[in-house]
C-alpha positions as CSV (number, residue, x, y, z in Angstrom):
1,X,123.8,104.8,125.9
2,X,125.2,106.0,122.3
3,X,122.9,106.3,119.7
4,X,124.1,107.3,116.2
5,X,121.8,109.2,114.2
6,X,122.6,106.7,111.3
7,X,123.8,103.1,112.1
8,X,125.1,101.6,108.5
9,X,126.7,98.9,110.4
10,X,124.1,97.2,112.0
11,X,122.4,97.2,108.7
12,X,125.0,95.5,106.7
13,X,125.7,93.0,109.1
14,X,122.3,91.9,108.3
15,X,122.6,91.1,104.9
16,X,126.4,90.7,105.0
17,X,126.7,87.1,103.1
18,X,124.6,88.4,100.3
19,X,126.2,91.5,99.9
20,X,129.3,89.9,100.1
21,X,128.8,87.4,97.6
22,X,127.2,90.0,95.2
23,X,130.4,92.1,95.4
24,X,132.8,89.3,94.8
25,X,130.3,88.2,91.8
26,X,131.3,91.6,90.2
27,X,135.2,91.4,91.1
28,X,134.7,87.8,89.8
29,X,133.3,88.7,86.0
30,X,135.4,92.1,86.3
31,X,132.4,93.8,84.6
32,X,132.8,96.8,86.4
33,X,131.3,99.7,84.0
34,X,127.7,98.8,83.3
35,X,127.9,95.2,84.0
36,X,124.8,93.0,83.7
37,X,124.2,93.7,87.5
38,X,123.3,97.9,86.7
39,X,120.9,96.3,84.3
40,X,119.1,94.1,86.5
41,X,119.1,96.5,89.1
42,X,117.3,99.1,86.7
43,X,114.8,96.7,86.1
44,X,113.7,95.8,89.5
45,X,114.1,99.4,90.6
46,X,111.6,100.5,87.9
47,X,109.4,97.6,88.8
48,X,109.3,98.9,92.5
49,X,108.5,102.5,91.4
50,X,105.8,101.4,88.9
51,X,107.6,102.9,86.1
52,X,108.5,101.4,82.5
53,X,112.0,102.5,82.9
54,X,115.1,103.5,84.9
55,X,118.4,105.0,84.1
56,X,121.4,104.0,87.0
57,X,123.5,107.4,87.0
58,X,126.6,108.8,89.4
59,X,124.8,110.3,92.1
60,X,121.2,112.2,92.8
61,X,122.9,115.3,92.0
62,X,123.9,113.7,88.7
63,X,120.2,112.0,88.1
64,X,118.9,115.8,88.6
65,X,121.4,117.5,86.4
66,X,120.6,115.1,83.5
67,X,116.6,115.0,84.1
68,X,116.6,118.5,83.2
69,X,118.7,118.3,80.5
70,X,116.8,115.9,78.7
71,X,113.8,118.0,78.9
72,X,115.9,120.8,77.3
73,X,116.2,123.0,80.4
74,X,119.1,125.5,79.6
75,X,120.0,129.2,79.7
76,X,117.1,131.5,80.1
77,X,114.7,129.4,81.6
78,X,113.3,129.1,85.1
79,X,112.5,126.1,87.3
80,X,110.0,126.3,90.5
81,X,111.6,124.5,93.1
82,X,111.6,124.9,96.9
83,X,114.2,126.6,99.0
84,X,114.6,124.3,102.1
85,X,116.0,121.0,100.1
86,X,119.0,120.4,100.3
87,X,121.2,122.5,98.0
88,X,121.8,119.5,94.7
89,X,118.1,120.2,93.9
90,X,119.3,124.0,93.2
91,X,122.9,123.2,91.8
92,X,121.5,120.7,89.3
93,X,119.6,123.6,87.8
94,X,122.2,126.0,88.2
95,X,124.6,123.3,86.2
96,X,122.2,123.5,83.4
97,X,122.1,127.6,82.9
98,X,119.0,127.8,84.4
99,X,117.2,129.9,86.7
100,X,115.7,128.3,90.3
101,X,112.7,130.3,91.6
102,X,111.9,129.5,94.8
103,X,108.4,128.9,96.3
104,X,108.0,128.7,100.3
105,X,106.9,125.7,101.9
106,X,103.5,124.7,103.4
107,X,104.3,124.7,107.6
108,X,102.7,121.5,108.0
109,X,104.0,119.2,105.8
110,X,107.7,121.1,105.0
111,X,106.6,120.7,101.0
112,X,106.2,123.4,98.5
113,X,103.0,125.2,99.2
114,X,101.5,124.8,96.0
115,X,98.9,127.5,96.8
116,X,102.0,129.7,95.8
117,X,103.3,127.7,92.9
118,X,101.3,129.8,90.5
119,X,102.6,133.4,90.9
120,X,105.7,132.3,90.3
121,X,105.0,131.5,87.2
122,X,106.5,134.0,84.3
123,X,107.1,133.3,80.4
124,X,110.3,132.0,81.3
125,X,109.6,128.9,83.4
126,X,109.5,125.7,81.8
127,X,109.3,123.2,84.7
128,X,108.5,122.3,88.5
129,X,110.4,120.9,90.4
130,X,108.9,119.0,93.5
131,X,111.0,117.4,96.6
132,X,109.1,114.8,98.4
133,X,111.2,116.4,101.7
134,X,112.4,113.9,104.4
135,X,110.0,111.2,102.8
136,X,106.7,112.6,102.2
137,X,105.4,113.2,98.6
138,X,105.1,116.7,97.8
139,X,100.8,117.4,96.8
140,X,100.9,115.8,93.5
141,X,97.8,116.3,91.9
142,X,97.7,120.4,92.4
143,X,101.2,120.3,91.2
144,X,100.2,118.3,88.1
145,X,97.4,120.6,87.6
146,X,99.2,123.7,87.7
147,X,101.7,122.2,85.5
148,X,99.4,121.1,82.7
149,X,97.3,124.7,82.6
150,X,100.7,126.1,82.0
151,X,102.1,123.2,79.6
152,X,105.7,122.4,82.2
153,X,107.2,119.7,83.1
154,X,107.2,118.0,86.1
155,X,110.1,116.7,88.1
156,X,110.1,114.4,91.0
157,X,113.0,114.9,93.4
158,X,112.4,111.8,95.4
159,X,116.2,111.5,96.3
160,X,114.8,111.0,100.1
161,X,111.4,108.8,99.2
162,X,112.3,105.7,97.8
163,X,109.2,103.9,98.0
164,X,106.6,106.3,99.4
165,X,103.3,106.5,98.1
166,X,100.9,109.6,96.9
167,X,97.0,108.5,96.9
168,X,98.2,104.9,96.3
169,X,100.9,105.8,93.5
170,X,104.8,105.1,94.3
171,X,107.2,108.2,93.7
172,X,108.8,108.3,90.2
173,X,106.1,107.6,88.9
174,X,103.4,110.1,89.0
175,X,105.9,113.4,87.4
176,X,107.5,113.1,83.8
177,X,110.4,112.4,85.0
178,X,112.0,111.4,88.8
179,X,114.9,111.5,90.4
180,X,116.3,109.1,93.3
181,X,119.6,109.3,95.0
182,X,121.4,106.0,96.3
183,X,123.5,108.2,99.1
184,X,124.9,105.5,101.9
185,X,122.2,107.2,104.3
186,X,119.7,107.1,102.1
187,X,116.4,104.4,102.4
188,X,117.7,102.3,99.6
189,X,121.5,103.3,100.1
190,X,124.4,102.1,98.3
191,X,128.1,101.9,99.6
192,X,129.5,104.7,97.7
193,X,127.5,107.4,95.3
194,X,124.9,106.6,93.0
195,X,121.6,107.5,91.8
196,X,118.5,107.1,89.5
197,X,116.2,108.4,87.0
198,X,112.6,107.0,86.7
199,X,109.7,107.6,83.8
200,X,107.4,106.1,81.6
201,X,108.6,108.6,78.8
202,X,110.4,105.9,76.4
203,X,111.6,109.5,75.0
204,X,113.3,110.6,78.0
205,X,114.8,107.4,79.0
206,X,116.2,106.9,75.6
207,X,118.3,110.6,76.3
208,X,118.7,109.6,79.5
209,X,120.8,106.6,78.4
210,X,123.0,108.6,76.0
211,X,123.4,111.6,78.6
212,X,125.0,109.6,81.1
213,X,127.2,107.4,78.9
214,X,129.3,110.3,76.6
215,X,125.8,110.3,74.8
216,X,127.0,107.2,72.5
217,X,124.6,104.2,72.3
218,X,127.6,102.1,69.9
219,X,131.3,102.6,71.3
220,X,132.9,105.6,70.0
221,X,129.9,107.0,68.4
222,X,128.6,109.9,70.0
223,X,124.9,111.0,68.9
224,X,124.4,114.1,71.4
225,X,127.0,115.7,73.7
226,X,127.4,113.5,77.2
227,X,129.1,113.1,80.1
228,X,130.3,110.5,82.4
229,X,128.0,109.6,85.1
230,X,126.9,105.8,84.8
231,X,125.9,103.8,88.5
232,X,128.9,101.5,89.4
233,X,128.4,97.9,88.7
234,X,129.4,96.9,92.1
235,X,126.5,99.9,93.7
236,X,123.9,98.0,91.6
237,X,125.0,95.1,92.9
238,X,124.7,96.2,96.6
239,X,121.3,97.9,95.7
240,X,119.8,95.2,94.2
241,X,120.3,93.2,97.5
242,X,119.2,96.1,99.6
243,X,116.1,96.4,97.2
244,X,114.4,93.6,98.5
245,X,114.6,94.6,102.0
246,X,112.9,98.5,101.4
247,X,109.4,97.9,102.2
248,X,110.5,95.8,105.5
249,X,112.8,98.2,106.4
250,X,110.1,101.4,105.9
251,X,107.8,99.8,107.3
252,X,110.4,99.9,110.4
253,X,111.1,103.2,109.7
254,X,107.1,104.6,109.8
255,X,107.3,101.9,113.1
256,X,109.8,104.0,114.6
257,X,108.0,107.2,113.7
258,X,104.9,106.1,115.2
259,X,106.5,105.3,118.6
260,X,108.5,108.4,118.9
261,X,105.2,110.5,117.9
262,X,103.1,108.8,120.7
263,X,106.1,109.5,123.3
264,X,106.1,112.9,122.6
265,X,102.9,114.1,121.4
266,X,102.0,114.9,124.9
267,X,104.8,117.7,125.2
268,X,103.2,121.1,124.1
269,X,106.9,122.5,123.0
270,X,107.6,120.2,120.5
271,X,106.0,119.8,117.2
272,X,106.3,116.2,116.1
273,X,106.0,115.2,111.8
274,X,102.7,115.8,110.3
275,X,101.7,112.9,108.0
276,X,98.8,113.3,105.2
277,X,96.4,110.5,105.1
278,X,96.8,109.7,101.2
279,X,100.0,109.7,101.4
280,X,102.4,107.0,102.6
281,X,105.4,108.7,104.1
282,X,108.6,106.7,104.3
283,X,110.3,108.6,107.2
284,X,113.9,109.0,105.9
285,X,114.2,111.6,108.1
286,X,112.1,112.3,111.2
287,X,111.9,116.0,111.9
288,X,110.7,117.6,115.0
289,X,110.5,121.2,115.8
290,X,111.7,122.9,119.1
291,X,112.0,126.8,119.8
292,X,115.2,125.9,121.8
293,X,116.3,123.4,118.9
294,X,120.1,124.0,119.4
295,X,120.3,123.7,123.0
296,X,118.6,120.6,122.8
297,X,120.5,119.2,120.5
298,X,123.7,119.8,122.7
299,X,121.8,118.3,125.9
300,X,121.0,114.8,123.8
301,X,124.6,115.3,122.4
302,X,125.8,115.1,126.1
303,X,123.5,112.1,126.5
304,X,125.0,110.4,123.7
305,X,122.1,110.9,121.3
306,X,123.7,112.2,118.1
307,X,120.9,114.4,115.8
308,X,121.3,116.3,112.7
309,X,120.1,120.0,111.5
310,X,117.9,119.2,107.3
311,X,118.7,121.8,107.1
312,X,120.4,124.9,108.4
313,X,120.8,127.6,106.3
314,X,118.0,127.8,103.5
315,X,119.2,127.6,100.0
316,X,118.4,131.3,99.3
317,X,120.6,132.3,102.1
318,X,123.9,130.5,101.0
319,X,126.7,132.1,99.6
320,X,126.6,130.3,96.4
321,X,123.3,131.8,95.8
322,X,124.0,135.4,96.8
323,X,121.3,137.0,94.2
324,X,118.6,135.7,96.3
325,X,119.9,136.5,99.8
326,X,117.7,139.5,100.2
327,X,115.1,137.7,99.0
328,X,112.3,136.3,102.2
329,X,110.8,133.0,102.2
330,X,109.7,133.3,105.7
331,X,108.1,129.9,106.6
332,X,111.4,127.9,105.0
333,X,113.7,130.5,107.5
334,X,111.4,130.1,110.7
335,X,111.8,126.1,110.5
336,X,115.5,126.2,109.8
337,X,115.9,127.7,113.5
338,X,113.4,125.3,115.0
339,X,113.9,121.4,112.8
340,X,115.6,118.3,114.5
341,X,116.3,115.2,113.2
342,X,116.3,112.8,115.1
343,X,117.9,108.9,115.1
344,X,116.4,107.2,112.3
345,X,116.9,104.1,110.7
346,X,114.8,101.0,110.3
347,X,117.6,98.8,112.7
348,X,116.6,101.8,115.6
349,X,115.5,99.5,118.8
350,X,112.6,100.5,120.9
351,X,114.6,100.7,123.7
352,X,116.4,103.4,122.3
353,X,113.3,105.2,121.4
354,X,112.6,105.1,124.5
355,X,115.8,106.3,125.7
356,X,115.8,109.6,123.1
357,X,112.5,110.4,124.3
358,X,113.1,110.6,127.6
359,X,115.9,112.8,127.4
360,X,114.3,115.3,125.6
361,X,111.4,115.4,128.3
362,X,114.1,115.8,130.7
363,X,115.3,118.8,128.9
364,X,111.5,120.3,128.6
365,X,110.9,119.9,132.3
């Protein structure tokens, strides 16, 4: 049996007449920069999230970059932010002048432990930056708390959370500002790059909209200094098809979850996801840990079970962050050696479940 770790196929023969159609809609008009279609999309995306608006942007990356930005983040400052995201969450802050300070993670839920969040905090910092990590939402309420006793900001990275819930509250919606990315992989993915910002700050929005567009409301009039990084008419296309399909397709996904967890929750050597009871995790990734992760990984490679590594080599311990590789962040660094992702995605059959799971019992017997 092969198993990818991520079947796109499968999922876009599902829906392929309508995301045909919507594509040749789009070639049709030949509205291909911010066509009626990114609009609409917006709307329904912000409708999902519970916010009052959303910005389409180029990528996650981009939707990071820009947040900050429009809450003045820029040479000088610091952002709290957690070292065992992937690295965008860093670069965007990096591509604003900033500072990242890094805060370890709690061990049982992979989030930033926000029982450290607070002596991190010098004259300097200005925000915090969250990352609901594989799909669960990052403790919300002490993070809000800590950030309103020290007047920051808030920022959502929810780039792997589309459509998880905190205490009953969807993601993008509970920060100032949020941040989704619509990476091909991603729960809501699009066929190309693409990504989001979310508030209910008609303030933010407003610079949001100029940011990505040359920061020019009218044509050839430029109000603030911009770039280029506007979602692609034919990626809000796709994406608004896909949208309707998210909560059936989590609710596949936390399906999944919960058969792999009751398969292997019996074996003592593996640690399967840890899942708070408020919270409504969305399983974009489903991450177990296993001292002898790598050779694992190799013995389900050779059974045709393909897994992935989110991720490796902690953010502090990269070579594009060099001034913070003598720095220890001992929890993020223990799980890097131990994490495995396995096959996840909402078109995953039981049999195959079935399948992964008892290949890695055969390995731990």
């Amino acid at each position: 049996m092969k198993i990818n770790f991520v079947d796109l196929k499968r999922q876009y023969i599902s829906i392929k007449e309508e995301v045909n159609s919507a594509i040749q809609s789009v070639i049709d008009s030949t509205s291909f920069i911010l066509g009626p279609e990114v609009f609409n999309f917006e709307k329904n995306f912000a409708k999902l999230c519970n916010t009052k608006y959303c910005i389409g942007v180029g990528s996650g990356t981009d939707a990071l970059t820009l947040a900050l930005k429009a809450i003045r983040i820029g040479k000088g400052d610091e952002v709290i932010t957690p070292p065992n995201s992937y690295i965008a969450t860093a670069l965007a802050i990096s591509a604003c002048g900033a500072k990242p300070v890094f805060v370890d993670v709690d061990p049982k839920d992979y989030n930033i432990d926000v029982s450290k969040i607070k002596e991190a905090i010098t004259d300097k910092t200005k925000a915090i930056l969250p990352v609901h990590l594989y799909g669960q939402p990052a403790r919300m309420d002490e993070i809000l708390e800590i950030a309103k006793e020290n007047d920051l900001f808030v920022i959502e990275d929810a780039c792997q959370a589309h459509g998880a819930k905190y205490k009953g509250k969807k993601v993008g919606s509970i920060g100032d500002i949020a941040c989704f990315s619509f990476y091909p992989g991603k729960n809501l993915g699009a066929y190309g790059d693409g990504g989001a910002v979310t508030t209910n700050n008609e303030e933010l929005a407003e610079k949001i909209e100029l940011l990505r567009n040359y920061g020019q409301k009218i044509k050839y009039h430029h109000i603030i200094k911009g770039t280029n990084s506007r979602l692609d008419t034919l990626q809000a296309a796709i994406l608004d098809v896909k949208l309707k399909y998210l909560d059936k397709w989590n609710e596949k996904r936390r399906e999944n979850a919960k058969m792999y967890t009751k398969l292997l929750k019996e074996i003592n050597t593996i640690k399967t996801p840890f899942e708070h009871k408020d919270s409504e995790h969305v399983y974009h990734l489903y991450v177990i840990q296993c001292n002898n992760r790598d050779e694992l990984q190799k013995y389900l490679q050779n059974k045709g079970v393909s897994t992935g590594i989110h991720y490796p080599i902690p953010i502090h311990l990269q070579d594009a962050y060099k001034e913070f590789n003598n720095k220890s962040y001992r929890i993020t660094e223990d799980l890097s050696k131990k994490i495995l992702s396995l096959p996840m995605f909402p078109e995953l059959k039981k049999e195959e479940c079935l399948f992964i799971c008892e290949c890695i019992k055969e390995f731990l017997t």
